[in-house]
Wavefront OBJ file of the C-alpha trace (Angstrom):
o trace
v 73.747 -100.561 65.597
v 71.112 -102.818 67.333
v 71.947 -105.287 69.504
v 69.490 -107.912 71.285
v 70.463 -109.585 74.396
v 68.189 -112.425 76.072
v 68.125 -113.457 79.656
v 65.433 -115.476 81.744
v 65.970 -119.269 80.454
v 66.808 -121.985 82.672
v 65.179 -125.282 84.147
v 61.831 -125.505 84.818
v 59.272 -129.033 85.462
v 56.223 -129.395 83.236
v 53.163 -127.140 83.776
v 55.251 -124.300 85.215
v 56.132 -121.148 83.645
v 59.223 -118.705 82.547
v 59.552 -115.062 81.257
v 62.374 -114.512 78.672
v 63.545 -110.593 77.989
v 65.129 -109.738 75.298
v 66.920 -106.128 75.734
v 67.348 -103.888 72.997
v 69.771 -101.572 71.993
v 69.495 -99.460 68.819
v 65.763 -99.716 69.268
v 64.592 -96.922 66.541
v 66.253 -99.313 63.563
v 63.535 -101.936 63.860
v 59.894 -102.533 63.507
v 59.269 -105.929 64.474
v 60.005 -108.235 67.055
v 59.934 -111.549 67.445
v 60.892 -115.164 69.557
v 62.667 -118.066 68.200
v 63.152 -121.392 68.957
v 66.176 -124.145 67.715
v 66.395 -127.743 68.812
v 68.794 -130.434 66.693
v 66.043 -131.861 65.627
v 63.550 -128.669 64.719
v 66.092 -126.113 63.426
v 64.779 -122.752 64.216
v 61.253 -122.015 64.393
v 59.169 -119.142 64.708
v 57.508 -118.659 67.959
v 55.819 -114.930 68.185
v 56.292 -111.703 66.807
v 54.889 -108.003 68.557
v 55.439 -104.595 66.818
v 56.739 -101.620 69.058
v 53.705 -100.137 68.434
v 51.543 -102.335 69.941
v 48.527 -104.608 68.966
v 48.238 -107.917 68.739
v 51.297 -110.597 68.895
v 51.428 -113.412 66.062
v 51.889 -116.623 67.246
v 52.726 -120.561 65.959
v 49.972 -122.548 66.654
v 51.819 -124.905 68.888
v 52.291 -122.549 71.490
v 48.800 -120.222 71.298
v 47.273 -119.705 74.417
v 49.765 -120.634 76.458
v 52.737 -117.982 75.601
v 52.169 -114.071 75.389
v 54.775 -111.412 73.597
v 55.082 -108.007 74.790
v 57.187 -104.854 73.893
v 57.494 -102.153 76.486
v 59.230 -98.857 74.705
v 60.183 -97.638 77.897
v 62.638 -99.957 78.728
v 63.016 -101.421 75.400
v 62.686 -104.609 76.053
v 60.811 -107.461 74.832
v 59.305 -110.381 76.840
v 58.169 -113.639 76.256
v 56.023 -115.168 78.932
v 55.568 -118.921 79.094
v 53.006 -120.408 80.778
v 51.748 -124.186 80.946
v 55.338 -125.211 79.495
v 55.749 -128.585 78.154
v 58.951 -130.690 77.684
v 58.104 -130.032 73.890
v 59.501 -126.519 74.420
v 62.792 -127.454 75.480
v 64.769 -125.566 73.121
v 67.424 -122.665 72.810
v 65.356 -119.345 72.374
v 66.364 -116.768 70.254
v 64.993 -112.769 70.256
v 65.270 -111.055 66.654
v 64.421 -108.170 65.101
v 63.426 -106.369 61.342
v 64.490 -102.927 59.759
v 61.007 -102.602 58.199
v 57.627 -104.249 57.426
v 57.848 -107.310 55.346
v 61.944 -107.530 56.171
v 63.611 -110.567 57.286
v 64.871 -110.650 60.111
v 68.361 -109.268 60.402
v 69.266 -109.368 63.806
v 69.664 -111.826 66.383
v 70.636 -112.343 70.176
v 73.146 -115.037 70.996
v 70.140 -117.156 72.821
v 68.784 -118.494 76.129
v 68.438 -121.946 77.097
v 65.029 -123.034 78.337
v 64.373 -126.327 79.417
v 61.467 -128.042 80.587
v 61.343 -131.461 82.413
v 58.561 -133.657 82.714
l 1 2 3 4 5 6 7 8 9 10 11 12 13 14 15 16 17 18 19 20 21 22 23 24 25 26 27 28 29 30 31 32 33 34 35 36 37 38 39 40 41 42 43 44 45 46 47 48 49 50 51 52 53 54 55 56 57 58 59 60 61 62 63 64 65 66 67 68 69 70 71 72 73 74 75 76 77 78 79 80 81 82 83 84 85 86 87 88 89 90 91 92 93 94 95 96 97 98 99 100 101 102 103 104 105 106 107 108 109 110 111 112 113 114 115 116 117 118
């Protein structure tokens, strides 16, 4: 059974920064991880992905540079950290996972509200 639960959102003026975690239980039934984003207006949108075994995280272009992904096996958790946010990020954030390579993603936390005034 996996289950992903996020903390870390909240308020936050433009140009300052946030670190989501997303903890994991159940962490041996999936291979990738990754952030989402949903807004009314966007629907949900990828954000980044990270494999638990390391390497580079994948990223949308509209937030390169300024957010990193991490997965730490120890703890199994998963972090997002914002930097440089922009009111453009306000959004509910979402932490999923995949089963396997190439899978969709299956699970999903319940979400963290981040919001970013300007």
């Amino acid at each position: 059974q996996v289950q992903l639960v996020e903390s870390g959102g909240g308020l936050v003026q433009a140009g300052g920064s946030l670190r989501l975690t997303c903890a994991v239980s159940g962490r041996s039934l999936t291979y990738r991880m990754a952030w989402f984003r949903a807004t009314p207006e966007t629907g949900r949108r990828f954000v980044a992905a990270v494999t638990w075994t390391g390497g580079t995280g994948l990223y949308d272009d509209s937030v390169e540079g300024r957010f990193s992904i991490s997965a730490d096996t120890t703890s199994n958790k998963v972090f997002l950290q914002m930097d440089n946010l922009e009111p453009g990020d306000t959004a509910v954030y979402y932490c999923a996972a995949n089963r396997r390579s190439g899978d969709s993603f299956d699970f999903w936390g319940q979400g963290t509200q981040v919001t970013v005034s300007s």
